[in-house]
C-alpha positions, 0 to 999 in steps of 0.5 A, a space after each residue: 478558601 479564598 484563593 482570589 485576594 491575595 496579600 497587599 505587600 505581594 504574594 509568595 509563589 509557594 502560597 500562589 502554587 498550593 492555591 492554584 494546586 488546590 483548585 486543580 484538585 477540585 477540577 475548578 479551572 475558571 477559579 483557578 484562571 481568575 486566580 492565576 491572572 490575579 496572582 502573577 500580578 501581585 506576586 512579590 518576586 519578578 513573575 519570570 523568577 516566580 513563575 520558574 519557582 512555580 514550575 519548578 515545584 509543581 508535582 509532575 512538572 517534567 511530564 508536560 502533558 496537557 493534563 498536568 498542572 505545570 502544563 496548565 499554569 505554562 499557558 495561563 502565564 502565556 496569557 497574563 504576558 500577553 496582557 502584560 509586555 513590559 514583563 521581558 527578559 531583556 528587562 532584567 540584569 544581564 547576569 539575573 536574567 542568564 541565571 534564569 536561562 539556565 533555570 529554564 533550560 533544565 525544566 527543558 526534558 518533556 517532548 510536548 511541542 508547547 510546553 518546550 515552545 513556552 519556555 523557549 520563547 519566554 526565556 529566550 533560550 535560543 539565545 544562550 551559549 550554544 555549547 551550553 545548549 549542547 551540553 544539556 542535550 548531550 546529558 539528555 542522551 546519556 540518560 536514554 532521552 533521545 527523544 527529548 534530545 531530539 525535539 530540543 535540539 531540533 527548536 534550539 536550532 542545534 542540529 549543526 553543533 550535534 553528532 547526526 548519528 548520535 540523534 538518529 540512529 537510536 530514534 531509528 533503530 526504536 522506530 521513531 523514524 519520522 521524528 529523526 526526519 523531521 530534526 534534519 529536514 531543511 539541512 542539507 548535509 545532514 539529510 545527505 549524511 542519513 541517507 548514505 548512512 541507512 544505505 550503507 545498512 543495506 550492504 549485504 555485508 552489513 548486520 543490523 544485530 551487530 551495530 546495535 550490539 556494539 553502539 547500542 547495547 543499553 537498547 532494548 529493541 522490538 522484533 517489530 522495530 528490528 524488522 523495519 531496519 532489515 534491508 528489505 523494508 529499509 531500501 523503500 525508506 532510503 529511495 523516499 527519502 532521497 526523493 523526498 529531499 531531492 538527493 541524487 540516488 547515486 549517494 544509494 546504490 545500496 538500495 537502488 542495487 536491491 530494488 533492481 534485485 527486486 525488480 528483475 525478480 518481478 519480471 521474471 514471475 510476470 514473464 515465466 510464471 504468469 506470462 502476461 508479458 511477451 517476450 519484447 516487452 519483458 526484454 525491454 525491461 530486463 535491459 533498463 533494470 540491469 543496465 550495466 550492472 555486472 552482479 545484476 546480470 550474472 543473477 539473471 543468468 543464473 535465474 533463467 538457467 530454471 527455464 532452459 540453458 539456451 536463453 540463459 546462454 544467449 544473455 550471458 553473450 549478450 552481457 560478455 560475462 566471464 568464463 569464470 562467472 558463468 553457473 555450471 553447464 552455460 559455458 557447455 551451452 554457449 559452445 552448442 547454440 546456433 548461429 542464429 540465436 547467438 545474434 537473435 538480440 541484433 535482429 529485428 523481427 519484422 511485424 506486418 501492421 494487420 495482426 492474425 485472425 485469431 487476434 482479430 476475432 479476440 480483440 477490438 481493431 483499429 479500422 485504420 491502415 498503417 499509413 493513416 498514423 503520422 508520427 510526429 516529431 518535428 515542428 512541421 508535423 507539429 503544424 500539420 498537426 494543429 491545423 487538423 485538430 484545432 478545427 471547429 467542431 472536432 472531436 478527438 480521442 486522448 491518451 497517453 504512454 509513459 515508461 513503468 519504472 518499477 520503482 527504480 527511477 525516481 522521476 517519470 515522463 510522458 513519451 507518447 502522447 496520442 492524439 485520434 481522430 476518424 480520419 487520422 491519429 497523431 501520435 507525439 514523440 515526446 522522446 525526439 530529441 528537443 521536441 518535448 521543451 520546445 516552445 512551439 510544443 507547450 504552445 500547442 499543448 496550451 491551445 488544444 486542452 484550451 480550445 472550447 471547440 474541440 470535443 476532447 475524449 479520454 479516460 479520467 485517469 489519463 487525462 483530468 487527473 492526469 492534467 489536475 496538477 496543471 489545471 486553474 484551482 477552481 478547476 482542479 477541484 472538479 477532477 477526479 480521483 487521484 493518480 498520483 502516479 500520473 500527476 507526477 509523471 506530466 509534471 516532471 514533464 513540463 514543469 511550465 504547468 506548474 508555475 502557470 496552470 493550464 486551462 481545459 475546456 472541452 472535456 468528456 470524461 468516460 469514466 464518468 459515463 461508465 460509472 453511470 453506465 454500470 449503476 444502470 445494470 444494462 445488459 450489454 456483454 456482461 457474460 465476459 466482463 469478469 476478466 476485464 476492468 477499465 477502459 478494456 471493460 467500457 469496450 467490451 461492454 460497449 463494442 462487444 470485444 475488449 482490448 488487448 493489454 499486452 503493451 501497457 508495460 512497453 518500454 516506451 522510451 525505447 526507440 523505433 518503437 515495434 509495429 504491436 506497440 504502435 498499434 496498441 497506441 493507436 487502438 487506445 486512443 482511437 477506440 474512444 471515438 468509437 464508443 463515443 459514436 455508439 454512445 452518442 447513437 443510442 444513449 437509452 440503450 445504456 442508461 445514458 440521457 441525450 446529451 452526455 456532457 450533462 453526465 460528466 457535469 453532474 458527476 463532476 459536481 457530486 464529487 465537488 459536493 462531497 469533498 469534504 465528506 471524502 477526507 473526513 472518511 479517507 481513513 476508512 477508504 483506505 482501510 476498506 477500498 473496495 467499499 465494503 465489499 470483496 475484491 478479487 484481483 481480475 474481477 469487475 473493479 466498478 461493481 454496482 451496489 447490490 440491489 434488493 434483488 441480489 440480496 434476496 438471491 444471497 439469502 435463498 430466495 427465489 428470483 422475480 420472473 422479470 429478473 435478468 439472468 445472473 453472472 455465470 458462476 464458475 464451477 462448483 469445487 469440493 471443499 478440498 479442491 479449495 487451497 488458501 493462505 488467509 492473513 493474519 487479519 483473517 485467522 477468524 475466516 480461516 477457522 470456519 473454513 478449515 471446519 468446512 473441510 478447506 485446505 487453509 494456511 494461516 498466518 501468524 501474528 507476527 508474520 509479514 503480510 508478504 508471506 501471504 504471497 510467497 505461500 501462494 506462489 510455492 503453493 498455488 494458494 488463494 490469497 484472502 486479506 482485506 484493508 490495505 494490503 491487498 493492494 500489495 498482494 494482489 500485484 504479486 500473485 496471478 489474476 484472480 488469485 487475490 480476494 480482498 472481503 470487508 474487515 467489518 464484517 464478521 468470519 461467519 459471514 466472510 466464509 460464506 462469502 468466500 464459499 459464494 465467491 469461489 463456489 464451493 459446496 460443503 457437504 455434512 461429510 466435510 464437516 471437521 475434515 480437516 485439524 483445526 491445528 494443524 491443517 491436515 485431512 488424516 485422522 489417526 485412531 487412538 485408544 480410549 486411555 491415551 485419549 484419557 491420559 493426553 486430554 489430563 496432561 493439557 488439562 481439558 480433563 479432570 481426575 474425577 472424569 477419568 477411568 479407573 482403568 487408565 493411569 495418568 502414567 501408563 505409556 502411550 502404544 507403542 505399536 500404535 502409527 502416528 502420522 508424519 505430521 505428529 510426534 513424540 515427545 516425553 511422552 506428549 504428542 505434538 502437532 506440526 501447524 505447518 506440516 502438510 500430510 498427504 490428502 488421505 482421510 483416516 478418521 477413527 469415529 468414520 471407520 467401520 472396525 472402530 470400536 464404541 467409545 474409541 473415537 476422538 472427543 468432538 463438539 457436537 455443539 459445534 457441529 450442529 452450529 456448521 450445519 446452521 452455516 450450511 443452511 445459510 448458504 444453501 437453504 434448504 429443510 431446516 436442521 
């Protein structure tokens, strides 16, 4: 069929669609590319009206996908206009060329972006009526097409003639959330308008069910999508979106009011339940979370009535809570407590500058006295300031401090800013009055991160990528991983950087070197470093005792600041010089070269190198950020790759004589000492472990990952996840109580890792200890017809297979005792998954008076492919 010479006179478009059909068909594209340049110009009608008839009858023209035919004819008519552009619509009568609008319009029912764009900008649609417009996107919403609707309303430019809500809420409600975003991002009022609108979702009054019943009956919506508009997860999306469009919170009180909620309650478990926060710190915040919100402090109350009736009644007088507001027994309480207590929140308790000598000998101490730290808050100090630090050849220790928001302020900024050297150490109150904006500080802020003459020591995460988002784009690309956090925070502060970047020079980052420091497996105080990470880890490793971290969560906006966290923001910066001094000493001891500049150069460069090939994986970090390896919350976070040697030592092998002694292990622990709650991406992890005889809860499918670490509160459970999650669980449980184990790998390998981990040793005895089903270490021993008949009820036994002394009908023993975990039912016995018997084993193929043939089936195949797992763990004669 020669579909490339068409009739002299012009070509019909019917004729033009079956041949351009035909070569579709025969998948013949570049034919039908010639055929169709060809075509459109030789067709006996105008091409805009014969092109319309075209699309019109094209089979699967409302699909608009890139695979179908009108899609594929759309864009080969896009490149014969290009060639042609007298072809317009303008060029046509005024009353033809609205006829052909129309026609258009109506073809207009497909969200693929360049089929609707095609169309639009051929047409000129934007130019139609715009009730018109209105119309067919209203008709699109009575049949159920939100998402259409919402993409051509959003390229019609329609979003100031449509009911907001109407578009929306469906998209919302089916989990299409980003596209209805994306329909009101740069309209002001209606990004305002959805905001106070899911906020108003959050009320507590406010039932999702019953809105979707009553608007939305027609919607048939997912478990899934219905659980993403609960308040719980939807307060986190109205705070973004009120960041992200840059709208006061005051339009989300709703949500904020929850956010404290949770807050207040994360405060508590770090204080009550962790106690990794003193008692100052955690009273700081508690004020700055609950503010003067009266609801939010009847609740604290309330939650601190479980750890005593005096604290509870001394923040009830605080708060000047009402009688009548007040839980049982505070009023009774408040009558009894001494005088001392009732102004214990007025006082402040004096606190000498030298700490105690318990703490002395724990942690790392500044060798300064309390007069060589000068505050400075005023232009004069600034000047005594520069003209110490901004001297040839010195060298100086940065940090900084920043108030943790947990979440309920959108914006952070820099308060302190600690400036050490050995002689002195500055410390910059951003939070005096006018000091922070004025012109005199940004200028010194420029001239010393500038100044190639001073040696600048600081922590990667608090200083180059700190000041990434300030630095010149061809230094910007050297800094380090992210802190987003962080890069926030310093701009918010000093939005001057932003518009013009800041240079710096003179930079040491010791991160870098302690990356380069554990690559080299040097032995220096690795013993106690397993608790320890970070810049405490650098110190203990390098200076022999860590640092203390109890004020890292200071309200650091508060002031007069206490005496423990000026000290604490003295030792961070000041500590920096010192391993630099022991450093600089003796690099070889630590695996460094002579100059270590060159190691922060060359680190800089790898990762300059490698950019690329970092968002071409980021995916993959993100799902595996421990880099395939497992992490556990408290553990050491730069873990060097393991070596030849330390693979030989996981599979068995004897170690080399001149191999340095290993980490000490902790404890061994018996099967059923171990208590774990494995995720729902683990289940396969939590079979091989209940085989082994360990306590294990495992989530369901359609159970939320924080379910994880509510069992493992109420239940001092383990957490064991991998991927993403485990950076939310491991904030909410204690330290070590989270293991993050490579999603790759697969469960018989995970398990023995976890065995490895928390040093569990299984014996034959544990093998099948425990139900597999349901969780439980007690066995119960049934007759051997029971066993027949309930194993012919669920199908696992056929009629042939059964005893002719065993009726499927016979009733089970009465007098025989189930166990609290199971049931009956209509003659059937049931096994509770979440039931939790007492730790008692009763299993009938263990006991002696258990007669032959009586016990429960087992898979012995199984059983014997255990004690293969047990010969990798622990090698030994061979089974």
């Amino acid at each position: 069929m020669n579909c490339t010479t068409p009739g002299a006179k012009g070509l019909d478009p019917a004729v033009l669609r079956e041949q351009l059909f035909h070569l579709w068909s025969c998948l013949d594209l570049q034919t039908l590319h010639l055929a169709a340049q060809k075509g459109f110009s030789n067709l006996q009608n105008d091409p805009l009206e014969a092109f319309l008839t075209i699309l019109e009858s094209c089979p699967g023209k409302q699909k608009g996908r890139s695979h179908t035919l009108g899609a594929h004819i759309l864009k080969e008519f896009q490149s014969w206009l290009k060639e042609h552009p007298q072809v317009t619509l303008s060029s046509l009568p005024q009353q033809q060329a609205t006829g052909l609008q129309h026609r258009a319009l109506h073809l207009l029912t497909d969200t693929q972006t360049s089929f609707v764009e095609g169309l639009i900008n051929i047409y000129q649609l934007t130019t139609l009526d715009p009730a018109t417009l209105r119309l067919h996107v209203m008709r699109l919403l009575s049949l159920k097409c939100y998402k259409e609707a919402t993409v051509l309303g959003a390229k019609l430019n329609l979003q100031n003639e449509l009911n907001m809500e109407e578009i929306c809420v469906p998209l919302i409600i089916q989990g299409k959330r980003a596209l209805a975003e994306n329909y009101i991002t740069g309209h002001d009022h209606l990004e305002r308008q959805l905001v106070a609108l899911l906020d108003s979702w959050c009320h507590p009054c406010f039932s999702v069910e019953d809105m979707i019943r009553k608007r939305f009956p027609q919607l048939s919506v997912s478990k899934h999508c219905l659980s993403q508009i609960q308040p719980k997860m939807l307060k986190k999306q109205v705070l973004r979106l009120a960041e992200k469009f840059n709208i006061d919170q005051g339009l989300c009180p709703n949500a904020l009011h929850k956010r404290r909620q949770d807050t207040l309650r994360f405060l508590m478990y770090k204080r009550f339940v962790e106690n990794s926060m003193s008692d100052e710190n955690w009273a700081d915040h508690v004020e700055t979370v609950v503010a003067d919100d009266t609801e939010l402090q009847i609740q604290l109350v309330e939650m601190l009535m479980k750890h005593g009736l005096e604290k509870s009644a001394q923040w009830s007088l605080r708060y000047n809570i009402p009688k009548h507001r007040l839980p049982f027994g505070v009023w009774d309480a408040q009558q009894s407590l001494a005088p001392e207590l009732i102004h214990a929140s007025d006082s402040v308790q004096s606190e000498g500058w030298t700490p105690s000598e318990d703490h002395c000998q724990m942690f790392y101490q500044v060798p300064l006295t309390k007069d060589k730290v000068q505050h400075v808050h005023t232009l004069e100090a600034l000047e005594g300031c520069r003209n110490t630090l901004l001297k040839e050849g010195a060298v100086v220790g940065v940090d900084m401090e920043w108030q943790a928001n947990f979440g309920c302020v959108s914006t952070q900024h820099v308060a302190l800013i600690q400036l050490a050297t050995f002689d002195t150490v500055f410390l910059l109150d951003l939070c005096a009055h006018g000091f922070c904006q004025h012109p005199e500080t940004i200028s010194f802020i420029r001239s010393f991160f500038s100044a190639q003459n001073v040696l600048k020591l600081g922590k990667q995460q608090n200083v180059r990528s700190s000041l990434q988002m300030f630095l010149e784009p061809s230094l910007a690309s050297s800094s380090g991983y992210g802190m987003a956090g962080d890069l926030k925070c310093l701009r918010s502060t000093w939005p001057q950087f932003v518009e013009e970047p800041l240079k710096m020079e003179g930079v040491l980052d010791l991160l870098n070197i302690h990356l380069k420091i554990q690559r080299g497996k040097i032995n220096c105080h690795w013993e106690r470093t397993i608790e320890r990470k970070g810049l405490s880890l650098l110190v203990l490793q390098v200076l022999g005792k860590p640092l203390d971290k109890t004020e890292q969560m200071s309200n650091w906006e508060k002031r007069p600041l206490r005496v423990s966290q000026i000290r604490y923001a003295v030792t961070d910066a000041y500590c920096l010089l010192d391993v630099y001094s022991v450093l600089s000493r003796n690099p070889a001891d630590f695996g460094l070269p002579d100059d270590l500049r060159s190691v922060s150069a060359s680190q800089q460069e790898r990762t300059k190198n490698g950019d690329a090939k970092q968002k071409n994986k980021k995916n993959k970090q993100q799902m595996q950020p421990t880099g395939g390896k497992e992490e556990c919350q408290g553990a050491q976070r730069v873990s060097p790759p393991c070596s030849d040697t330390e693979k030989g030592l996981l599979c068995g092998k004897k170690p080399p004589e001149d191999c340095p002694p290993p980490l000490p292990r902790p404890p061994p622990l018996h099967p059923q000492q171990l208590r774990v709650v494995c995720d729902n991406m683990l289940q396969g992890l939590g079979r091989y472990l209940r085989c082994l005889g360990v306590d294990v809860v495992m989530l369901e499918n359609n159970d939320d990952h924080r379910e994880a670490a509510k069992l493992a509160q109420a239940e001092g459970r383990v957490i064991l996840t991998c991927g993403l999650p485990y950076q939310t669980l491991r904030s909410q449980v204690g330290e070590g109580r989270c293991l993050s184990l490579n999603c790759s790998e697969k469960a018989r390998d995970q398990a023995v890792r976890v065995l490895r981990h928390f040093n569990v040793q299984p014996t034959p005895d544990d093998v099948f200890s425990r139900c597999q089903a349901c969780n439980s270490d007690q066995y119960v021993a049934l007759p051997r017809q029971d066993m027949i008949r309930m194993l012919k009820q669920k199908g696992f036994l056929q009629e042939n297979d059964a005893s002719p002394t065993s009726p499927e009908d016979e009733p089970l023993d009465d007098s025989l005792e189930l166990p609290r975990y199971c049931h009956a039912n209509k003659g059937r016995v049931k096994y509770s998954p979440r039931a939790q018997p007492p730790a008692k084993q009763l299993r009938a193929h263990g006991e002696e008076d258990t007669q032959p043939g009586e016990h429960t089936v087992v898979d012995f195949y199984f059983f014997f492919f255990l004690l293969f797992m047990f010969s990798l763990c622990y090698p030994g004669p061979s089974i």
